[in-house]
TORMARDO-583855 format. One record per residue (C-alpha): residue in three letters; x, y, z; residue number from 0. Coordinates in steps of 0.02 Angstrom, whole numbers, plus 50000, padded with zeros to 5 digits. Layout:
     r      xx      yy      zz     k
   ALA       X       Y       Z   NUM
...
***
This chain:
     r      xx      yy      zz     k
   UNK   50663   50594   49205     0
   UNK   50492   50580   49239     1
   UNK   50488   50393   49132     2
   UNK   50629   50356   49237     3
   UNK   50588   50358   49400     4
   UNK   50414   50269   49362     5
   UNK   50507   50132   49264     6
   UNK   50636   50114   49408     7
   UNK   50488   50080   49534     8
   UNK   50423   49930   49412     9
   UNK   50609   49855   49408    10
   UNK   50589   49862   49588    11
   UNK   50430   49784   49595    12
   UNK   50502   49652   49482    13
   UNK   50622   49617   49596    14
   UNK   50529   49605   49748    15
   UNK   50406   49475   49661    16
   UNK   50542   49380   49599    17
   UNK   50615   49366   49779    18
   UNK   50431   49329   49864    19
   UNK   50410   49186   49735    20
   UNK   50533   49063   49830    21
   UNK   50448   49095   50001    22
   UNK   50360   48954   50106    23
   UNK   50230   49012   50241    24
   UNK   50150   48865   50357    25
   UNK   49990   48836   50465    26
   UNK   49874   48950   50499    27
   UNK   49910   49019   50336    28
   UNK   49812   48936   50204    29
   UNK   49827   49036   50045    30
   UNK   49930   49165   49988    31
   UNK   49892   49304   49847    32
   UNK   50014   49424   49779    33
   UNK   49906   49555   49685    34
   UNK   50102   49651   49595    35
   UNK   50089   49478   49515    36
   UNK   49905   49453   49442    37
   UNK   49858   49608   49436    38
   UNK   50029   49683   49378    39
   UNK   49934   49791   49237    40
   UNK   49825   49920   49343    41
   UNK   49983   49921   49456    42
   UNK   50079   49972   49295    43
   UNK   49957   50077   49247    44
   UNK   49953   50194   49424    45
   UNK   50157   50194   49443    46
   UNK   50159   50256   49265    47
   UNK   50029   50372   49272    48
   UNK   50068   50442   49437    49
   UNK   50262   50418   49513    50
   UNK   50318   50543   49371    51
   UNK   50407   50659   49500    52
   UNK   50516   50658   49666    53
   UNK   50384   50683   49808    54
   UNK   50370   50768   49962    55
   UNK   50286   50622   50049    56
   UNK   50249   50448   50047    57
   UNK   50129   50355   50115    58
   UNK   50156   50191   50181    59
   UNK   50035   50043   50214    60
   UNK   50067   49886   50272    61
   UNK   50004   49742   50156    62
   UNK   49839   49719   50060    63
   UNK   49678   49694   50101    64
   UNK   49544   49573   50021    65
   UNK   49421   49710   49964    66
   UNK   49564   49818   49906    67
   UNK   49724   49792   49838    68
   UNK   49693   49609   49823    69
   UNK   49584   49651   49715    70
   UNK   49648   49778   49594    71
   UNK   49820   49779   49663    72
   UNK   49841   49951   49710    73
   UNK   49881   50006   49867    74
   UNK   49707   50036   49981    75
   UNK   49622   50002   49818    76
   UNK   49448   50005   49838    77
   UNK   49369   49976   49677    78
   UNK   49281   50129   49668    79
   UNK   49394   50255   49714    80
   UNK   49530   50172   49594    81
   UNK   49413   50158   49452    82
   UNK   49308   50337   49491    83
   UNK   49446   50453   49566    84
   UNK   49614   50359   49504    85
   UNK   49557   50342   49334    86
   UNK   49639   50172   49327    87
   UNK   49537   50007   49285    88
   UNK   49620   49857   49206    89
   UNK   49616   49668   49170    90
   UNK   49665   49587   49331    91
   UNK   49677   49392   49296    92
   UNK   49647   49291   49462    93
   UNK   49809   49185   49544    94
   UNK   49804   48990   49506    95
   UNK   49737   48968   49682    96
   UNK   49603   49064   49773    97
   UNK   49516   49034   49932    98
   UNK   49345   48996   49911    99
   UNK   49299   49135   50039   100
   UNK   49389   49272   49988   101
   UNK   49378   49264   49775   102
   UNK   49459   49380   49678   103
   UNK   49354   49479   49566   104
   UNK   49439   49619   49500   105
   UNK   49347   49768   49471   106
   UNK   49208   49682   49465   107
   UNK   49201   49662   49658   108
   UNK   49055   49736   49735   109
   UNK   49103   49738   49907   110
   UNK   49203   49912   49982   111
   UNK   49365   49920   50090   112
   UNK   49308   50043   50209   113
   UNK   49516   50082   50247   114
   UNK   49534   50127   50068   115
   UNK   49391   50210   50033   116
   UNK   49418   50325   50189   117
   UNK   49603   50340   50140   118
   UNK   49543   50404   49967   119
   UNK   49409   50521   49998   120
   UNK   49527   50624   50124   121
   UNK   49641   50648   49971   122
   UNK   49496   50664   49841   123
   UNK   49439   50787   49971   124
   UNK   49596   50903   50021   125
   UNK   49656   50882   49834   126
   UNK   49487   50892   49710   127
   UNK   49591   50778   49574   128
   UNK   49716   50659   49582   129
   UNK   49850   50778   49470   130
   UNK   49879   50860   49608   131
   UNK   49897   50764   49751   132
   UNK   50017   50674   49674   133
   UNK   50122   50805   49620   134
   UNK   50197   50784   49797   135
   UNK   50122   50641   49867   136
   UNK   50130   50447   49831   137
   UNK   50045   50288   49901   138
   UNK   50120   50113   49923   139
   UNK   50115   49984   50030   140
   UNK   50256   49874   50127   141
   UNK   50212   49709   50084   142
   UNK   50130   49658   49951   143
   UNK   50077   49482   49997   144
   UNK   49914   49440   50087   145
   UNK   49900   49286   50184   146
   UNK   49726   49195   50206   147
   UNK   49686   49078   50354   148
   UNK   49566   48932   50319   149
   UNK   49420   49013   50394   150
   UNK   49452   49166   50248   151
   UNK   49521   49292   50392   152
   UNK   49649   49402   50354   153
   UNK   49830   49373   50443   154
   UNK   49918   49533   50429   155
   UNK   50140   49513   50424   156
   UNK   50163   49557   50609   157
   UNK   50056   49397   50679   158
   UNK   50169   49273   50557   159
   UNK   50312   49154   50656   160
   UNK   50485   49251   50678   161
   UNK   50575   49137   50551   162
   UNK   50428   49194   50406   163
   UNK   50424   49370   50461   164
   UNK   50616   49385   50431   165
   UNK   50642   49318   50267   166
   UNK   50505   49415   50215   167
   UNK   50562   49568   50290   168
   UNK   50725   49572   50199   169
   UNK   50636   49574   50002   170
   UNK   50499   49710   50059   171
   UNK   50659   49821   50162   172
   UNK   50754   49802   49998   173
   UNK   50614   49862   49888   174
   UNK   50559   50002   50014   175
   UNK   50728   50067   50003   176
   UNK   50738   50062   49826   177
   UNK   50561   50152   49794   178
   UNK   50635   50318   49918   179
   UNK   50793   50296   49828   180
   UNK   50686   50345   49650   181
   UNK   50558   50445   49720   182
   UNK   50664   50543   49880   183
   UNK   50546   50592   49978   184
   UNK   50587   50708   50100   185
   UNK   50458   50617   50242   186
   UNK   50396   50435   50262   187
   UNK   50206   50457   50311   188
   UNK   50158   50271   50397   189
   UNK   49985   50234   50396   190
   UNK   50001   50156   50574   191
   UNK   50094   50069   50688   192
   UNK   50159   49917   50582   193
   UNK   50240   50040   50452   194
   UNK   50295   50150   50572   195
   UNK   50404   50016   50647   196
   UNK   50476   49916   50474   197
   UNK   50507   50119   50434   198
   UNK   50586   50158   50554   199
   UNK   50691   50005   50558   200
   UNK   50744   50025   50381   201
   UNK   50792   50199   50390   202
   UNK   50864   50214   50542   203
   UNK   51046   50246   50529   204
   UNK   50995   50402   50404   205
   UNK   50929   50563   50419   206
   UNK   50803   50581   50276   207
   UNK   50643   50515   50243   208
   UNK   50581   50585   50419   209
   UNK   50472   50463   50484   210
   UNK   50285   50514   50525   211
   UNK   50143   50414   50570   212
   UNK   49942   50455   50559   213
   UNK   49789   50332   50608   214
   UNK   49760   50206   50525   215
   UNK   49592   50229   50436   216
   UNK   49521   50019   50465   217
   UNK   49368   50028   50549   218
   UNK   49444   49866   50670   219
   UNK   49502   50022   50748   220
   UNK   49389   50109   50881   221
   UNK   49465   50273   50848   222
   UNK   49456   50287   50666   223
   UNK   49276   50262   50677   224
   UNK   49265   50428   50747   225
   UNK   49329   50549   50605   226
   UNK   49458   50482   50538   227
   UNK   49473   50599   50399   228
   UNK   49479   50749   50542   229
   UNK   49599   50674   50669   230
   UNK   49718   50616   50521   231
   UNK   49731   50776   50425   232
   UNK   49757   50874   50626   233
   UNK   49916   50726   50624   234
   UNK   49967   50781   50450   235
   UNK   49970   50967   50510   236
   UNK   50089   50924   50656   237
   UNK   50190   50819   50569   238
   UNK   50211   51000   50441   239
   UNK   50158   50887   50287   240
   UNK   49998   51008   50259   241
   UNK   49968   51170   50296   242
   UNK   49816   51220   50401   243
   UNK   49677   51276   50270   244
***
């Protein structure tokens, strides 16, 4: 069973490449990377090694970031805490074309995601090793596309044209409703307000996942730059996902 639902989430992410592969995006958006394509193996490696049970919860980001899962295409994958705490560190081979601002290195990259290491360390924290946290727990994001402007900045789904955002929508809905499908997770934990909304959307006519939604831990927000880790494990509490320690 356990084989089974991991495999099932890598037919899904098959799918959901396979549909992002025929979409266009225009100006400002320069360059596009898709890290469940070039770095498919690590992403292998963590659904295999770690969706081997229905979970309680699931946590859900919103698309990668250039420090993270761009770069060893896990969800908030900061190189360290994939490599140190995940135990996962593969062969990630770079997309055909790369901006010349944001290169992808694989685990070789030097430089932190402060979102994912935060993200991480509360887990690493509450949990001691990754066994156990995902016994109940899992981490994924909504979309797994990140879109570069010319000047290297990061342009997150929610700022791309109506017409973009739509077609998108409908392959990353799809595959979100296929991973709670295999895993069944009795709550839907958004890492902020994007997710919140595309989860909400989605499951909306049903009555299970609940939908929660905690901080998001980037540091371009003023409030997660006052202890994060504390004000999103008080949310968690609330929301009954943990129990007060």
């Amino acid at each position: 069973m356990a084989n089974q639902i991991a495999e099932s989430l890598l037919v899904a992410g098959k799918e959901l490449n396979q549909g992002l592969r025929n979409l266009r995006f225009g100006e400002p958006v320069v360059c596009i990377y898709n890290p469940l394509e070039y770095a498919w193996a690590p992403y292998c490696d963590y659904v295999r090694k770690y969706a081997f049970s229905r979970k309680r919860a699931v946590f859900l980001g919103m698309n990668p970031g250039p420090f993270g899962m761009v770069q060893t295409g896990i969800p908030f994958g900061e190189v360290s805490s994939v490599r140190d705490w995940l135990g996962i560190n593969g062969v990630v081979n770079p997309p055909e074309r790369v901006h010349p601002k944001r290169p992808v290195l694989g685990f070789a990259c030097s430089r932190a995601e402060v979102s994912g290491k935060r993200l991480w360390k509360l887990f690493a924290d509450r949990f001691c090793r990754p066994e156990i946290f995902f016994r109940e727990h899992f981490v994924l994001n909504y979309c797994p596309l990140a879109f570069m402007e010319s000047s290297g900045r990061n342009r997150t789904p929610d700022k791309l044209p109506a017409s973009e955002r739509e077609r998108l929508f409908k392959f990353c809905d799809a595959h979100l409703r296929e991973v709670v499908s295999s895993l069944k997770p009795d709550r839907l934990i958004a890492i902020g307000r994007f997710a919140f909304d595309r989860a909400s959307d989605v499951f909306q006519s049903v009555s299970r996942p609940k939908i929660g939604q905690v901080l998001h831990p980037s540091p371009a927000c003023p409030s997660s730059n006052r202890n994060w880790a504390g004000t999103a494990t008080a949310q968690l509490q609330k929301l009954g996902v943990w129990e007060k320690t």
